[in-house]
C-alpha positions as CSV (number, residue, x, y, z in Angstrom):
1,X,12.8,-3.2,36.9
2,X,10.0,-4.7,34.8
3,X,8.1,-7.4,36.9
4,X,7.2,-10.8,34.3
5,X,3.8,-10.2,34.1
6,X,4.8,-6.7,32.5
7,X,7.1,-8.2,30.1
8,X,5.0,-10.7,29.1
9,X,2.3,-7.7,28.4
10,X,4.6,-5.7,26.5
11,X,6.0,-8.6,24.3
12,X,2.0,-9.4,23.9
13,X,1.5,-5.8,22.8
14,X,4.2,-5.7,20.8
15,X,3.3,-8.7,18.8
16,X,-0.2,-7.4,18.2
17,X,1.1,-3.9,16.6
18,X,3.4,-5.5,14.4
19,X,0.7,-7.5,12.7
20,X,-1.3,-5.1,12.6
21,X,0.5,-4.0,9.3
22,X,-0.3,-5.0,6.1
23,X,1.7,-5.8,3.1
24,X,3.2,-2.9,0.4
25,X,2.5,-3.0,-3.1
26,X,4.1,-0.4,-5.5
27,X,1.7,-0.2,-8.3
28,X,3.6,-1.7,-11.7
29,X,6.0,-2.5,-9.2
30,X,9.2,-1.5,-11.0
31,X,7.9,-0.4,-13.7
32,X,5.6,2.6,-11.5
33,X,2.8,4.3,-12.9
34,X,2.2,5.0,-16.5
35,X,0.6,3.9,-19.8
36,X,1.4,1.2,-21.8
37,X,1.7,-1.1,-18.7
38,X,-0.4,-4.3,-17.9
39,X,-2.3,-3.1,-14.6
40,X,-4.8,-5.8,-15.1
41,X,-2.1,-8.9,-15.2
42,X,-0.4,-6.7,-12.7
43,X,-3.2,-6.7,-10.1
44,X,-4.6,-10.3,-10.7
45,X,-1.3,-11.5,-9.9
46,X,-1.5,-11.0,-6.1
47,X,-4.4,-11.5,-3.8
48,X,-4.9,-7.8,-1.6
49,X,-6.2,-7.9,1.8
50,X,-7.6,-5.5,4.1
51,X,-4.9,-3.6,5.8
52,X,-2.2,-3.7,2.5
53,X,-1.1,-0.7,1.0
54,X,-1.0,0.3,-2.3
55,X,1.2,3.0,-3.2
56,X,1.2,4.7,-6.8
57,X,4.9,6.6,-7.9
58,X,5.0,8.3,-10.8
59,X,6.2,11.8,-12.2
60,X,3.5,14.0,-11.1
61,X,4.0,16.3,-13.9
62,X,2.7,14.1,-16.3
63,X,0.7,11.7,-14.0
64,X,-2.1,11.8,-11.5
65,X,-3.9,9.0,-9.4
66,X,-7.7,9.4,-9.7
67,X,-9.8,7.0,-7.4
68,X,-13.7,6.7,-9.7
69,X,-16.5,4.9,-9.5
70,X,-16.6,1.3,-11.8
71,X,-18.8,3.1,-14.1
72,X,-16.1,5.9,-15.1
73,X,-13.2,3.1,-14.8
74,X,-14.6,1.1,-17.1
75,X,-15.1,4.2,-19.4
76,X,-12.0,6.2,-18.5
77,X,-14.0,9.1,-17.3
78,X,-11.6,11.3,-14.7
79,X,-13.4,14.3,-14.4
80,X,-16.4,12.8,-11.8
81,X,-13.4,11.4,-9.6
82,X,-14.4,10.7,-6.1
83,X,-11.0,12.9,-5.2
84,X,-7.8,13.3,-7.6
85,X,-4.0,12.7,-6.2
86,X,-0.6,14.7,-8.1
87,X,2.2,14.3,-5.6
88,X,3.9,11.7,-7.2
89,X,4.2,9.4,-4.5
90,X,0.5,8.2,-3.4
91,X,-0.7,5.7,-0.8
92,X,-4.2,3.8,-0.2
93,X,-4.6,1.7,2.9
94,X,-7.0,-1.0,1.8
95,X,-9.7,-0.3,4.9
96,X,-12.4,-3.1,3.6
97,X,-13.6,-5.5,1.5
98,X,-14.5,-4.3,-2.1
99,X,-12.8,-3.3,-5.3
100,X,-11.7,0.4,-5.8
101,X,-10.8,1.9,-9.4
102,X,-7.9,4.2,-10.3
103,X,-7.3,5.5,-13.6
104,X,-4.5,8.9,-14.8
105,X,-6.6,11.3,-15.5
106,X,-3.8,12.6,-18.0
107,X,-5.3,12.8,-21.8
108,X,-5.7,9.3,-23.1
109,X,-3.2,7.7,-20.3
110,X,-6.5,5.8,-19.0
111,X,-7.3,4.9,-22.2
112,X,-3.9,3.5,-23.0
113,X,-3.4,1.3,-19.9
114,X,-3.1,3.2,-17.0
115,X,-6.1,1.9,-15.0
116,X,-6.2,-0.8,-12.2
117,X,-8.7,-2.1,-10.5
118,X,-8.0,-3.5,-6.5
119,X,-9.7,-6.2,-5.4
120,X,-9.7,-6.2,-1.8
121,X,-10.8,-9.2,0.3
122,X,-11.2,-9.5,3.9
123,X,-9.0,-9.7,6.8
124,X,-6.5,-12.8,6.3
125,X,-3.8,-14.4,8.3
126,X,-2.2,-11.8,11.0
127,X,1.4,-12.4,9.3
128,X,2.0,-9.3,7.4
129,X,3.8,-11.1,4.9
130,X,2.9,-11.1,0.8
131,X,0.3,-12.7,-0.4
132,X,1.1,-14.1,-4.1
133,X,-0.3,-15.9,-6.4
134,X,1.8,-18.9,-7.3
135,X,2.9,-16.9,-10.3
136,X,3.0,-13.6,-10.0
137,X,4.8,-11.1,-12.3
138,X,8.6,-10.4,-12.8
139,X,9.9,-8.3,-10.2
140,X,6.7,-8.9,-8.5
141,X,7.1,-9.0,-4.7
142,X,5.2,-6.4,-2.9
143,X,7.6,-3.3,-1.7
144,X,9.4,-4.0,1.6
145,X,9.2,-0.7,3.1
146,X,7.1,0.9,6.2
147,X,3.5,1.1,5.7
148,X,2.7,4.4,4.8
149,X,-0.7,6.3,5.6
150,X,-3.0,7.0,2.9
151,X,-2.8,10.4,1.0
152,X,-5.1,12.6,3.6
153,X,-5.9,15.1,0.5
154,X,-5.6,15.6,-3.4
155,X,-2.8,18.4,-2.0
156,X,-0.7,15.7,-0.4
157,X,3.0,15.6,-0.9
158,X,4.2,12.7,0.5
159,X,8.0,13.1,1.2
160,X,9.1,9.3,1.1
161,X,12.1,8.3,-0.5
162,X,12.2,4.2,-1.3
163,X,15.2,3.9,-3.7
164,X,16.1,0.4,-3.2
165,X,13.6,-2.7,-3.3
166,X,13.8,-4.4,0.3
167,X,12.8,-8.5,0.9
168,X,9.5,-9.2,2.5
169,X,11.2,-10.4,5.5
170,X,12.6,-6.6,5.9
171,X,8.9,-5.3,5.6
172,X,8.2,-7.7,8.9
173,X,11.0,-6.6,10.5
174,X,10.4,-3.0,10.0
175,X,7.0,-3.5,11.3
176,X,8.2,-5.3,14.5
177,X,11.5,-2.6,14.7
178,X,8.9,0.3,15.0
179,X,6.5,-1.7,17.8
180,X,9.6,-2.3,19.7
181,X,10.6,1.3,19.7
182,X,6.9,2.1,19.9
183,X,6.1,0.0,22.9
184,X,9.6,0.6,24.9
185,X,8.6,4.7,24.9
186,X,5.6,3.6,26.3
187,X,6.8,1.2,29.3
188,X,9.7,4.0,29.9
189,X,6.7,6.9,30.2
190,X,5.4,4.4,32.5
191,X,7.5,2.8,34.9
């Protein structure tokens, strides 16, 4: 039997893993990865905080993700890139403060409008819910799905498969779902 004292511990843990998740943005949102898209409208229109995802999907056979200094954004240079993505389904955990750059190295995609520049400010409230501007861009609520870790290597092939576009209030729940099954292992390993 679990005494009080370890209940309310557990409940206390659990709470503090669950907002320890950020929000989920797809990049483009329904509209994915590619040229001819407004990444710079797309971007301003929600406010990204340490912790949030951002996750790039595209068709890696005619798409990459490149993360490059401001200099070679701003110039759509790909081939310095500080490390180069293909697997079609790519994900950045924002881990501090700053802006970070990502153009397609693809001919001319950058160039065209496949670029994006992520603001990223410092840690905000612990509710893991989205954080948008008071108008932000059709279809424009950040992915609901689980947090996924960022793509350890150029190589990575992230097997993920998010057909459906789940409410905010799923991302939570998701988050809170996993430290409950998280947390109950734990007190089960230790009682």
């Amino acid at each position: 039997m679990v005494s009080a004292e370890n209940a309310m511990f557990i409940s206390t843990m659990i709470g503090l893993f669950a907002i320890g998740f950020g929000a989920v943005y797809k990049v483009g949102d329904a509209s994915g990865w590619h040229p001819m898209f407004d990444y710079h409208k797309w971007a301003s229109s929600y406010t990204f905080y340490v912790g949030d995802i951002i996750r790039f999907e595209y068709n890696s056979v005619f798409h990459d993700v490149r993360e490059v200094t401001e200099r070679n954004y701003k110039v759509c240079n790909g081939t310095k890139a500080m490390a180069t993505y293909y697997s079609g389904n790519d994900s950045f955990t924002m881990e501090r403060p700053g802006r970070r750059y990502f153009i397609c190295g693809f001919h001319d995609h950058c160039r065209h409008g496949q670029k994006v520049e992520i603001d990223v400010h410092g840690t905000s409230s612990p509710s893991p819910s989205p954080r948008l501007d008071p108008h932000p861009s059709p279809g424009g609520a950040p992915t609901g799905s689980l947090p996924l870790p960022p793509s350890p290597s150029p190589q990575n092939s992230a097997p993920f498969d998010d057909s459906s576009e789940n409410s905010v209030s799923s991302l939570h729940f998701s988050s809170l779902l996993i430290a409950t099954k998280s947390l109950g292992l734990v007190v089960v390993l230790f009682i």
